[in-house]
N, CA, C and O atoms as a Tripos MOL2 file, in Angstrom:
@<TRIPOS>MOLECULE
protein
  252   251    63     0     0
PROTEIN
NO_CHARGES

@<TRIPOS>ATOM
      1 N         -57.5080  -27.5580  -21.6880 N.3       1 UNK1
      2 CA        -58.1440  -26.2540  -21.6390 C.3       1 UNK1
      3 C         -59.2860  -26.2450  -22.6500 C.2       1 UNK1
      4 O         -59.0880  -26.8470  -23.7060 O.2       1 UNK1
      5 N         -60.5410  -25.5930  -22.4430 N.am      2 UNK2
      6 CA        -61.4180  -25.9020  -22.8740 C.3       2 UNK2
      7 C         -61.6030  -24.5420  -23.9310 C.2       2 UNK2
      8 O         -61.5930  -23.4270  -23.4080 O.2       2 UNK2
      9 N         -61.7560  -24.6510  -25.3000 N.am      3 UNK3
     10 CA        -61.9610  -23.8120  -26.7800 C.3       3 UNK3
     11 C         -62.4200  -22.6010  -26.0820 C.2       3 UNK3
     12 O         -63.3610  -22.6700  -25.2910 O.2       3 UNK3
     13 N         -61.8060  -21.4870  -26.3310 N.am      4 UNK4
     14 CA        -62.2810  -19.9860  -26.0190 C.3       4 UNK4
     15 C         -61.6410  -19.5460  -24.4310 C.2       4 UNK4
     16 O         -61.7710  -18.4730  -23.8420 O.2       4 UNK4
     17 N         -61.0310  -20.5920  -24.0660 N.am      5 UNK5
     18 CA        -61.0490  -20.1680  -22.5320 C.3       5 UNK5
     19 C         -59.6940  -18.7360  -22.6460 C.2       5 UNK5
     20 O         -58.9170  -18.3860  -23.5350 O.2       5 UNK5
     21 N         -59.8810  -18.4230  -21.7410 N.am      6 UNK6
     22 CA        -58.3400  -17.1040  -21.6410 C.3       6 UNK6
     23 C         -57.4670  -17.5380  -20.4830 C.2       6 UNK6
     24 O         -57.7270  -17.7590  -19.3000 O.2       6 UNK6
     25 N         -56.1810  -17.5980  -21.2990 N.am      7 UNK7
     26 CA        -55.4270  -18.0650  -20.6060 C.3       7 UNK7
     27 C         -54.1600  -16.8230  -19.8440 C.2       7 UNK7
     28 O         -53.7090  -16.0020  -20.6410 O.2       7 UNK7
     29 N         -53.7510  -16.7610  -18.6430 N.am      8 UNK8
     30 CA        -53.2910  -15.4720  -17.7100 C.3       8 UNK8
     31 C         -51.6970  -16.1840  -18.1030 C.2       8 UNK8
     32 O         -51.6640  -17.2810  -18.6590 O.2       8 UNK8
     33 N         -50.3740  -15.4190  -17.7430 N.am      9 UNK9
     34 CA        -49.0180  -15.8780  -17.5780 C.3       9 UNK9
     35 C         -48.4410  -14.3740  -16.9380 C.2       9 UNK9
     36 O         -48.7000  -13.2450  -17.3530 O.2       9 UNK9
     37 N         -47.7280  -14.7020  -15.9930 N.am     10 UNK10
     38 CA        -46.9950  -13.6490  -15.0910 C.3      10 UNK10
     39 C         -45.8060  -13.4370  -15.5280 C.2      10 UNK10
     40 O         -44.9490  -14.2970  -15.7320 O.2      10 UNK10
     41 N         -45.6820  -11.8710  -15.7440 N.am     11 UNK11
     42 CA        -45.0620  -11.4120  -16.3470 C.3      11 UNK11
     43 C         -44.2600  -10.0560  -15.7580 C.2      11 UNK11
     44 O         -44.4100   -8.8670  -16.0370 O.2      11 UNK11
     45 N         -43.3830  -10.7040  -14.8640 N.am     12 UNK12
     46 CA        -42.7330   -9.8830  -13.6730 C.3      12 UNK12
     47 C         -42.1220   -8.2840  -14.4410 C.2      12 UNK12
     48 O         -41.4150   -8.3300  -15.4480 O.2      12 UNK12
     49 N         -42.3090   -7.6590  -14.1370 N.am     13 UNK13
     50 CA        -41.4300   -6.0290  -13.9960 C.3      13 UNK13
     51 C         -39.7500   -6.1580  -13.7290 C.2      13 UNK13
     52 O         -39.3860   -5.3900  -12.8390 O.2      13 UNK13
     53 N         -38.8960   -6.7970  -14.1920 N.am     14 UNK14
     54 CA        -37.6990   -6.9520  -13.9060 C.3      14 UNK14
     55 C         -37.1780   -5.6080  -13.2040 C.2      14 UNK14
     56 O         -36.2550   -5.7360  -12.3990 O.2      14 UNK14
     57 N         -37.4810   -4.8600  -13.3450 N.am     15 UNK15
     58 CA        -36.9610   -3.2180  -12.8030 C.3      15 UNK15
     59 C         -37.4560   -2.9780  -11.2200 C.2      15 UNK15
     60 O         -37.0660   -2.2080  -10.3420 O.2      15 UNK15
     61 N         -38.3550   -3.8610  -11.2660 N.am     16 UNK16
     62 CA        -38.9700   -3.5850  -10.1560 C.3      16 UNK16
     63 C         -38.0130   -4.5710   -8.7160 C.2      16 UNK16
     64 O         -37.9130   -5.7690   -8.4520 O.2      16 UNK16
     65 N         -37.4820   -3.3290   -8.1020 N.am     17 UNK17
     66 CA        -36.5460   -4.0340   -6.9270 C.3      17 UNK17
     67 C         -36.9260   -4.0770   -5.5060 C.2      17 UNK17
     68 O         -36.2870   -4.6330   -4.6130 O.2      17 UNK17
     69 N         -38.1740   -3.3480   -5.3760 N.am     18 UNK18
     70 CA        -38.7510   -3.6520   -3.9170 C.3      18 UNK18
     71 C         -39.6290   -4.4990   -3.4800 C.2      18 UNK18
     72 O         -40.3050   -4.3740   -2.4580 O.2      18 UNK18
     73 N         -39.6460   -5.6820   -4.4980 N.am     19 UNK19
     74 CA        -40.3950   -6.8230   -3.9620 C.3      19 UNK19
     75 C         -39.4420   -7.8840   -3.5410 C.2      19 UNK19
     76 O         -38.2480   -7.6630   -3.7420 O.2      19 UNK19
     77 N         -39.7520   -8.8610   -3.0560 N.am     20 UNK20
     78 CA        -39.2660   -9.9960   -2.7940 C.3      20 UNK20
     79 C         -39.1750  -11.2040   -2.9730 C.2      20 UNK20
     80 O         -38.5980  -12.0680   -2.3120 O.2      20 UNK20
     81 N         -40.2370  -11.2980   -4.6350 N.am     21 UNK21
     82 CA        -40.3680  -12.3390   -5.6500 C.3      21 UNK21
     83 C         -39.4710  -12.3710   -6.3610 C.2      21 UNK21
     84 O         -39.0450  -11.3130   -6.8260 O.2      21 UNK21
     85 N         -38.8300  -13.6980   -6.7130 N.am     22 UNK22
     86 CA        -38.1980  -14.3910   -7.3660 C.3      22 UNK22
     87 C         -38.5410  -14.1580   -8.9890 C.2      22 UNK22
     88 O         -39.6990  -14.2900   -9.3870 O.2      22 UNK22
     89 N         -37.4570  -13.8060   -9.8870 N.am     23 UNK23
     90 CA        -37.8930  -13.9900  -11.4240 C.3      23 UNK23
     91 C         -37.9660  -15.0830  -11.9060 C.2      23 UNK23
     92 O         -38.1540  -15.1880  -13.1170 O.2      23 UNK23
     93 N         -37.8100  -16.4360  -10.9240 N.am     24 UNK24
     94 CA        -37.8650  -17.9490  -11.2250 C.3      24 UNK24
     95 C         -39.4970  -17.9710  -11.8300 C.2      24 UNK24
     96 O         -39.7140  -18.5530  -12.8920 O.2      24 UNK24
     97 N         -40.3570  -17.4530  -11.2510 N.am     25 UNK25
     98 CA        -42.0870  -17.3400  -11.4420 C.3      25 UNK25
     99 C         -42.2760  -16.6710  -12.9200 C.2      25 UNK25
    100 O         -43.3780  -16.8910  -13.4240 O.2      25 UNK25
    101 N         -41.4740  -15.9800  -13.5960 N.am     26 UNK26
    102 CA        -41.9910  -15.6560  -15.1010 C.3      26 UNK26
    103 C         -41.8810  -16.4580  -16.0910 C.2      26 UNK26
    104 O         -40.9220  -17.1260  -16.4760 O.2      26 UNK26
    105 N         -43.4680  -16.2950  -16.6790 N.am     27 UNK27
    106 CA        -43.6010  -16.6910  -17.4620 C.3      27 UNK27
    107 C         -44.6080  -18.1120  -17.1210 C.2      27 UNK27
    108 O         -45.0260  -18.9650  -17.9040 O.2      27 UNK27
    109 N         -44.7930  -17.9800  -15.6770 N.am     28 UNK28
    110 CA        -45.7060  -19.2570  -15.3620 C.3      28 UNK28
    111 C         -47.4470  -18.9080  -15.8580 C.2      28 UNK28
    112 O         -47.8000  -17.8110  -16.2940 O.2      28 UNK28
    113 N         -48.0880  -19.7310  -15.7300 N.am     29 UNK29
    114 CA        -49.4190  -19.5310  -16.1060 C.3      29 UNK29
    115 C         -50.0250  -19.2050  -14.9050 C.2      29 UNK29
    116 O         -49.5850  -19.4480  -13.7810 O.2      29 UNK29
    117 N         -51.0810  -18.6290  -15.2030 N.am     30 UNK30
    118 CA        -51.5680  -17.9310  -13.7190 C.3      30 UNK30
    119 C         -53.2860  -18.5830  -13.2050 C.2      30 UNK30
    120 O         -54.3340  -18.3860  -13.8190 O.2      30 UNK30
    121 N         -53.1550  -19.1630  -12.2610 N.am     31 UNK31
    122 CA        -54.1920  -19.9220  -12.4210 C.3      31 UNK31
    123 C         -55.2550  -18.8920  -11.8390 C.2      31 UNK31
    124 O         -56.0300  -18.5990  -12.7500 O.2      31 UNK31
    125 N         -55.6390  -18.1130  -10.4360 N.am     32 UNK32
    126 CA        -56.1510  -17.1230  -10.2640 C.3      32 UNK32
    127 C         -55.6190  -15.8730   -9.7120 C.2      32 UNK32
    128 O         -54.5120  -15.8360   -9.1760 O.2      32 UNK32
    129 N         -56.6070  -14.5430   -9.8660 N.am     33 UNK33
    130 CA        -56.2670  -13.1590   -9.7130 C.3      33 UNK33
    131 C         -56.8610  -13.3510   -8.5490 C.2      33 UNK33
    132 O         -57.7510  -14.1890   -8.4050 O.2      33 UNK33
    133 N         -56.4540  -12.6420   -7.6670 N.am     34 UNK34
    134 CA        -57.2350  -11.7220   -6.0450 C.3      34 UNK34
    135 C         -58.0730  -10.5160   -6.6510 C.2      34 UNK34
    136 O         -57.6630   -9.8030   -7.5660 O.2      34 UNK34
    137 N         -59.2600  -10.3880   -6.0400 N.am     35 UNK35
    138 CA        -60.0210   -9.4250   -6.2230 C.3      35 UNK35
    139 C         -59.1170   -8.2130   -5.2040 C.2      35 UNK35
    140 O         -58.8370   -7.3620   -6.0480 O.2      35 UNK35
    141 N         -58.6500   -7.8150   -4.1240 N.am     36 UNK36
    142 CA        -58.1830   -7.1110   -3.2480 C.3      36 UNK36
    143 C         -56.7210   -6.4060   -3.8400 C.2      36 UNK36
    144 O         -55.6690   -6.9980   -4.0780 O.2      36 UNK36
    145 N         -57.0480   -4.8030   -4.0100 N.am     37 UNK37
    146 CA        -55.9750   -4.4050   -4.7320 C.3      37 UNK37
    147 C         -55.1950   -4.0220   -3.0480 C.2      37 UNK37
    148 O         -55.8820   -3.6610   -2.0920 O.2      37 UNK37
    149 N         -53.5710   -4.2090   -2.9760 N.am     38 UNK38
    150 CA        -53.1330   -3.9850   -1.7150 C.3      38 UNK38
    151 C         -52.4670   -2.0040   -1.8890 C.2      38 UNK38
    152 O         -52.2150   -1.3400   -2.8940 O.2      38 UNK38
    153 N         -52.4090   -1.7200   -0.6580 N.am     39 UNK39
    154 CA        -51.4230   -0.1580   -0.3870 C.3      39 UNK39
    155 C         -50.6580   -0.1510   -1.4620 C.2      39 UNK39
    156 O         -50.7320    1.0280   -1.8070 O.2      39 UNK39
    157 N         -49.8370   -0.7900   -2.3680 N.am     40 UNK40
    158 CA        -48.8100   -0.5490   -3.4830 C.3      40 UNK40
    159 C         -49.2360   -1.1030   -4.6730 C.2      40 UNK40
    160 O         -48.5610   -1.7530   -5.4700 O.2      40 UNK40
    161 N         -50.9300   -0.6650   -4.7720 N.am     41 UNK41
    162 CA        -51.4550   -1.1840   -5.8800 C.3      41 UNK41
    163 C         -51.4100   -2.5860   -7.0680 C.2      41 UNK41
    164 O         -51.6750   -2.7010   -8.2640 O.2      41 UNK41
    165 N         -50.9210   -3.5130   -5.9800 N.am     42 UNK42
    166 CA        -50.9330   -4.9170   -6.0810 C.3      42 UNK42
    167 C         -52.0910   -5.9670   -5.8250 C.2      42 UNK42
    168 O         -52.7060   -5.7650   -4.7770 O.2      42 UNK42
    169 N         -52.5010   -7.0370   -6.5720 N.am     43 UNK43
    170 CA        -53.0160   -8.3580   -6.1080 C.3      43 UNK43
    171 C         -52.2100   -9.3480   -6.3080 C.2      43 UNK43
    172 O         -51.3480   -9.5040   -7.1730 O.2      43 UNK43
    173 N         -52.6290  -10.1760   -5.2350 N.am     44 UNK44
    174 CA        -52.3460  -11.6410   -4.8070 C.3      44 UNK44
    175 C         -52.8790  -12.5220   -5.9090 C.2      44 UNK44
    176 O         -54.0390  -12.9320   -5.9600 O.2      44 UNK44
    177 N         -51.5850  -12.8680   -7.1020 N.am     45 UNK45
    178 CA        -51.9710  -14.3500   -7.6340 C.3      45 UNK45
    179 C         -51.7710  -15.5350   -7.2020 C.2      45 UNK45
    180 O         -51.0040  -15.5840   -6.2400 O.2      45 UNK45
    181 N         -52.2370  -16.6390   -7.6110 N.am     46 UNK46
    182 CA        -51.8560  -17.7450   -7.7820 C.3      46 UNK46
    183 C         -51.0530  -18.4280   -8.5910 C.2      46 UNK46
    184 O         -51.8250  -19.1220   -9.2530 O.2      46 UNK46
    185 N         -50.1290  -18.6150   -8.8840 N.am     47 UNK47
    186 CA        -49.4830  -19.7650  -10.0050 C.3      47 UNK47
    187 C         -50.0710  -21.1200  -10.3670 C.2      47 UNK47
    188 O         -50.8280  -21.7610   -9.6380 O.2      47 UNK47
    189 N         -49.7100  -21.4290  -11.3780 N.am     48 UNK48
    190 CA        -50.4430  -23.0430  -11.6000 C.3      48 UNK48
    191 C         -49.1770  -24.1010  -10.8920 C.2      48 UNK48
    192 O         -49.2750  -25.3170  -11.0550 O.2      48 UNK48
    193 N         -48.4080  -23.7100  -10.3760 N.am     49 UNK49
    194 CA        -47.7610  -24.3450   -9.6400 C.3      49 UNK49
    195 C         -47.7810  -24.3870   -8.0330 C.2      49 UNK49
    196 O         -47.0790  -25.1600   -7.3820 O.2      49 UNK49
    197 N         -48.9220  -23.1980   -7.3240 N.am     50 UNK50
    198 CA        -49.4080  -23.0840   -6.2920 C.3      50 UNK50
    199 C         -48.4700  -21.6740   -5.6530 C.2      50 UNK50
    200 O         -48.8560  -20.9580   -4.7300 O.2      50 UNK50
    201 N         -47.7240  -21.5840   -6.0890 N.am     51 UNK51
    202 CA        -46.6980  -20.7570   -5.3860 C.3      51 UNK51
    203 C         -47.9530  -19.1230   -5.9050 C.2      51 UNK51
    204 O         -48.6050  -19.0870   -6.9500 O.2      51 UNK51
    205 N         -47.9430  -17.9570   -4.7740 N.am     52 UNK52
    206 CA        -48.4900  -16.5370   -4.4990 C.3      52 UNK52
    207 C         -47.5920  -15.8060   -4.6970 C.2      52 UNK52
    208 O         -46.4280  -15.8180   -4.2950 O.2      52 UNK52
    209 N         -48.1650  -15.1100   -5.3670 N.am     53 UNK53
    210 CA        -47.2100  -13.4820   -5.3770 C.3      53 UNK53
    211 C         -47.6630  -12.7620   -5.6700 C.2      53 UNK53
    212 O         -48.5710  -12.9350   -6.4830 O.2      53 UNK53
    213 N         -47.2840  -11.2480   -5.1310 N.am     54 UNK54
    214 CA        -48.0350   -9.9900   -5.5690 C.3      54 UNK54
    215 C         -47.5570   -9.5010   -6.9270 C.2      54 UNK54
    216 O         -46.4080   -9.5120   -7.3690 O.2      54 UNK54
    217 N         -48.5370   -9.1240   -7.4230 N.am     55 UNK55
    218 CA        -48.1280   -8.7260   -9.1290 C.3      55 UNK55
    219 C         -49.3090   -7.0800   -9.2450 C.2      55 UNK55
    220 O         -50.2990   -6.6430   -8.6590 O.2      55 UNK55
    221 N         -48.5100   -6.7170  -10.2340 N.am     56 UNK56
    222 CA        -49.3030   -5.5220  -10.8850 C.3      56 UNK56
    223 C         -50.2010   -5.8160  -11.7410 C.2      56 UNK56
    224 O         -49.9070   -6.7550  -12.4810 O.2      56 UNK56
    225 N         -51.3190   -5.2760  -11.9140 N.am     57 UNK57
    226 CA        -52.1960   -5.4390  -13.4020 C.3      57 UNK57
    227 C         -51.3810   -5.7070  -14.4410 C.2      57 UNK57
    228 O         -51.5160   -6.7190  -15.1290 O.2      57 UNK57
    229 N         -50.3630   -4.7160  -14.6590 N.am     58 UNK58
    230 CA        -49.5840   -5.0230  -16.4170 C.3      58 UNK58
    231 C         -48.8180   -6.0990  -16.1980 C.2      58 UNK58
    232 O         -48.3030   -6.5150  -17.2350 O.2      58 UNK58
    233 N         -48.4710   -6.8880  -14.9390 N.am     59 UNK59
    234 CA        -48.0190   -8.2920  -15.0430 C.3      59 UNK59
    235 C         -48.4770   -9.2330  -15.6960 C.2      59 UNK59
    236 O         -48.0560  -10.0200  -16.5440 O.2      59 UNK59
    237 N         -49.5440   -9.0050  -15.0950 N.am     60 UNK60
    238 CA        -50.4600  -10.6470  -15.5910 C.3      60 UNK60
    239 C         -50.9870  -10.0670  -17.3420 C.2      60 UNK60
    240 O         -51.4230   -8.9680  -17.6850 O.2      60 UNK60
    241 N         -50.7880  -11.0000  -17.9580 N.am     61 UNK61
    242 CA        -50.7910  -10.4740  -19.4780 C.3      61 UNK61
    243 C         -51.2130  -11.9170  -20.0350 C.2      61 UNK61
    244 O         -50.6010  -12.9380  -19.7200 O.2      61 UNK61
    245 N         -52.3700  -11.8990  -20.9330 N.am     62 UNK62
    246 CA        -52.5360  -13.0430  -21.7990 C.3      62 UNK62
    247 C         -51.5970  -14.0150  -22.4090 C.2      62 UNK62
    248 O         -50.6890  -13.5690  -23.1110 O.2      62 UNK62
    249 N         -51.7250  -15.4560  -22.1980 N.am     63 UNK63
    250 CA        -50.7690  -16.3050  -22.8130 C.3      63 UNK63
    251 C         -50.9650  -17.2410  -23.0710 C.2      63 UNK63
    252 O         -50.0930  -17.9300  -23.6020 O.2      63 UNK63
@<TRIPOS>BOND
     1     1     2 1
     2     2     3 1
     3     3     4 2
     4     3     5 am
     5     5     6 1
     6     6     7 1
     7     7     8 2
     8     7     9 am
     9     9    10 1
    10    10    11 1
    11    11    12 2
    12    11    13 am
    13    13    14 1
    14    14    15 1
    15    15    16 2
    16    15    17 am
    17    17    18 1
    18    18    19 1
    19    19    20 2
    20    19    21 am
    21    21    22 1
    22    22    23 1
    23    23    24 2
    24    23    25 am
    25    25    26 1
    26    26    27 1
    27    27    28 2
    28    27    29 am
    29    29    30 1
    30    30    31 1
    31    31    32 2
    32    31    33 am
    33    33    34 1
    34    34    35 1
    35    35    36 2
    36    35    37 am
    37    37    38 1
    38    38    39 1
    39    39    40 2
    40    39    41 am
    41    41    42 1
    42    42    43 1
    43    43    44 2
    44    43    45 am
    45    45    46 1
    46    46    47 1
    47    47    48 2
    48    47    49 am
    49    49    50 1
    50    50    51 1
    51    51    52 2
    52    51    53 am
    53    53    54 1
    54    54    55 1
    55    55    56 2
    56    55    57 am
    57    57    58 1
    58    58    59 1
    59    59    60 2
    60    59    61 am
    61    61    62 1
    62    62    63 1
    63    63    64 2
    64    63    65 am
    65    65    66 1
    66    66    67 1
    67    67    68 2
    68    67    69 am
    69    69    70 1
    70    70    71 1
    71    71    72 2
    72    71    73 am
    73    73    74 1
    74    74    75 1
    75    75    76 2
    76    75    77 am
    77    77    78 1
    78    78    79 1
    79    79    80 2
    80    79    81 am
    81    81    82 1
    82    82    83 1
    83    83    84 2
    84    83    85 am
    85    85    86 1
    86    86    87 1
    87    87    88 2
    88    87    89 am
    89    89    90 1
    90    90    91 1
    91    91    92 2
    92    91    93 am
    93    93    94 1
    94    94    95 1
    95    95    96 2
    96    95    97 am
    97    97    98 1
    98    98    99 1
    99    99   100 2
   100    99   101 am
   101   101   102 1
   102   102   103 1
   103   103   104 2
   104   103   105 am
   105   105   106 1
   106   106   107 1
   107   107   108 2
   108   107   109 am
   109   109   110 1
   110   110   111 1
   111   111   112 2
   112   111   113 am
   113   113   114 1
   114   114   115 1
   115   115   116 2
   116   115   117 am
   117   117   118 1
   118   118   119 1
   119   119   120 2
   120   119   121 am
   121   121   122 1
   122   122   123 1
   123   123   124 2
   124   123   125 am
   125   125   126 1
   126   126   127 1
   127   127   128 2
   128   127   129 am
   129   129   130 1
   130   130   131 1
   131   131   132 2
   132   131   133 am
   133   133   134 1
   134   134   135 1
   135   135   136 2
   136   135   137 am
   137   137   138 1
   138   138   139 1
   139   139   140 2
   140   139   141 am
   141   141   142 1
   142   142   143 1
   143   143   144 2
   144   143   145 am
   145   145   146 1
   146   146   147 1
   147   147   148 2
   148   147   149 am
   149   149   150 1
   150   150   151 1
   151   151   152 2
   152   151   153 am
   153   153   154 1
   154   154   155 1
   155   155   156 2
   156   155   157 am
   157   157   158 1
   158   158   159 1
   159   159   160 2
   160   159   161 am
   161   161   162 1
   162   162   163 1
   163   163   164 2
   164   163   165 am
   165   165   166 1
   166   166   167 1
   167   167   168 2
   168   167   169 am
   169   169   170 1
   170   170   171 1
   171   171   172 2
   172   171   173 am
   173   173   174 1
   174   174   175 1
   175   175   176 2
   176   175   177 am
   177   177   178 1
   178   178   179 1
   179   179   180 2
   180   179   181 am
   181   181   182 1
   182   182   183 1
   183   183   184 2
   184   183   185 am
   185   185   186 1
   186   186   187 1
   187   187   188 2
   188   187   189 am
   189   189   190 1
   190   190   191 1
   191   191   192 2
   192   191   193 am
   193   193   194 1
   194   194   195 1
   195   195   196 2
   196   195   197 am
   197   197   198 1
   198   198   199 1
   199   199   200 2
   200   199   201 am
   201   201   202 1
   202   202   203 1
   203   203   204 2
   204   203   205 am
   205   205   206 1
   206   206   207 1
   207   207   208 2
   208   207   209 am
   209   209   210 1
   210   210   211 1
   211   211   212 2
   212   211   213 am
   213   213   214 1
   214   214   215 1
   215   215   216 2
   216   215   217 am
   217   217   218 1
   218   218   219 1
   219   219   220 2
   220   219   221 am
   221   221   222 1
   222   222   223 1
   223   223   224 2
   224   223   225 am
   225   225   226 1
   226   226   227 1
   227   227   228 2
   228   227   229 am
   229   229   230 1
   230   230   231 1
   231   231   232 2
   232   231   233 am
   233   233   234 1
   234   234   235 1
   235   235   236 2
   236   235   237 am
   237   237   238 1
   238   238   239 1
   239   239   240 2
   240   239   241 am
   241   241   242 1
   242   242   243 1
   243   243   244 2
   244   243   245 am
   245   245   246 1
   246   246   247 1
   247   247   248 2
   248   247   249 am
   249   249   250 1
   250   250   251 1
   251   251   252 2
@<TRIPOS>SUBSTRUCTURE
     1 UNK1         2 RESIDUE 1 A UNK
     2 UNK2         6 RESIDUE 1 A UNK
     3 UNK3        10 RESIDUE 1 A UNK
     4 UNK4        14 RESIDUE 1 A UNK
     5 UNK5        18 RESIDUE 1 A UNK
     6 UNK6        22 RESIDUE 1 A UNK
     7 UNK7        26 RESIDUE 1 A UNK
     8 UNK8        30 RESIDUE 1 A UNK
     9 UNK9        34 RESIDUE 1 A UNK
    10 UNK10       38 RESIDUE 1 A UNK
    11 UNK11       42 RESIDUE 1 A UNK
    12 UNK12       46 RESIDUE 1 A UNK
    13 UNK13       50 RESIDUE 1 A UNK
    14 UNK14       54 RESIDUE 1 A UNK
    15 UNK15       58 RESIDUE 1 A UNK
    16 UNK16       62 RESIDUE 1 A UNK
    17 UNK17       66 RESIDUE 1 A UNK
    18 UNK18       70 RESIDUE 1 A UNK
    19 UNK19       74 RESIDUE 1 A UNK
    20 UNK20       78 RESIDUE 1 A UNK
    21 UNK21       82 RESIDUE 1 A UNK
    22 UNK22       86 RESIDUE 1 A UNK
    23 UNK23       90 RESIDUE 1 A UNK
    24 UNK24       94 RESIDUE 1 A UNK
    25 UNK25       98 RESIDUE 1 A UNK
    26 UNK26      102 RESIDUE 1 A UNK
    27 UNK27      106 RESIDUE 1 A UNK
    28 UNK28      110 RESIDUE 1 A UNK
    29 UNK29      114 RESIDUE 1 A UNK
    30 UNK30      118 RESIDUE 1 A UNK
    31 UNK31      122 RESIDUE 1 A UNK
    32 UNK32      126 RESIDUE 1 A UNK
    33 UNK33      130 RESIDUE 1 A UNK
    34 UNK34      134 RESIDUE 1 A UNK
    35 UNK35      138 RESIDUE 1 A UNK
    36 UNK36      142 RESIDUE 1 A UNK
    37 UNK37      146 RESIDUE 1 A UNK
    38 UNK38      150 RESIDUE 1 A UNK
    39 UNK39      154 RESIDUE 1 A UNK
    40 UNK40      158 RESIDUE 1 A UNK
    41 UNK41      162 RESIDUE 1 A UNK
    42 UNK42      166 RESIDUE 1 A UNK
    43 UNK43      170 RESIDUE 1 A UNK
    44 UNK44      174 RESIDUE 1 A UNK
    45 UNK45      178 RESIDUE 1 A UNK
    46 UNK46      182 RESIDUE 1 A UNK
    47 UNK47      186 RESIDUE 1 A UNK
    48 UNK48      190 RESIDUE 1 A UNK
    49 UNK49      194 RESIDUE 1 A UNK
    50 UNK50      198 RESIDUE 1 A UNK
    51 UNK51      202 RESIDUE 1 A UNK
    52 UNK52      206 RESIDUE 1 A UNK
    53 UNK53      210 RESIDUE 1 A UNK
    54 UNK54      214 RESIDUE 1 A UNK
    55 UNK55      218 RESIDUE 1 A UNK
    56 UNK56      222 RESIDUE 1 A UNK
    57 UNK57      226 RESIDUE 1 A UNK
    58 UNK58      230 RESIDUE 1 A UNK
    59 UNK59      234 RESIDUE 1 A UNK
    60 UNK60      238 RESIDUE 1 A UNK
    61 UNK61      242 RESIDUE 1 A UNK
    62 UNK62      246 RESIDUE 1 A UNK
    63 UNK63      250 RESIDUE 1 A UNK
């Protein structure tokens, strides 16, 4: 990683029971955000492991 860069890590809502993501994904690094906020005020990340999931803004949190 290159000096200054900002680094993303997903940071699931445990409370949150109407999704269908796995809490196996917290705490992964987040390689990109979706510009497209969806109907339940969600975007589509990426993981650095390739795996997608919808997350909230206060998910994705510096790490």
């Amino acid at each position: 990683m290159r000096q200054g860069a900002i680094s993303l890590v997903f940071r699931p809502n445990g409370a949150d029971t109407g999704q269908a993501r796995a809490d196996e994904h917290a705490g992964k690094p987040v390689r990109t955000v979706g510009r497209q906020v969806d109907g339940g005020g969600r975007v589509e990340i990426v993981l650095s492991d390739g795996a997608r999931v919808q997350a909230y803004g206060h998910e994705v949190v510096l790490g």
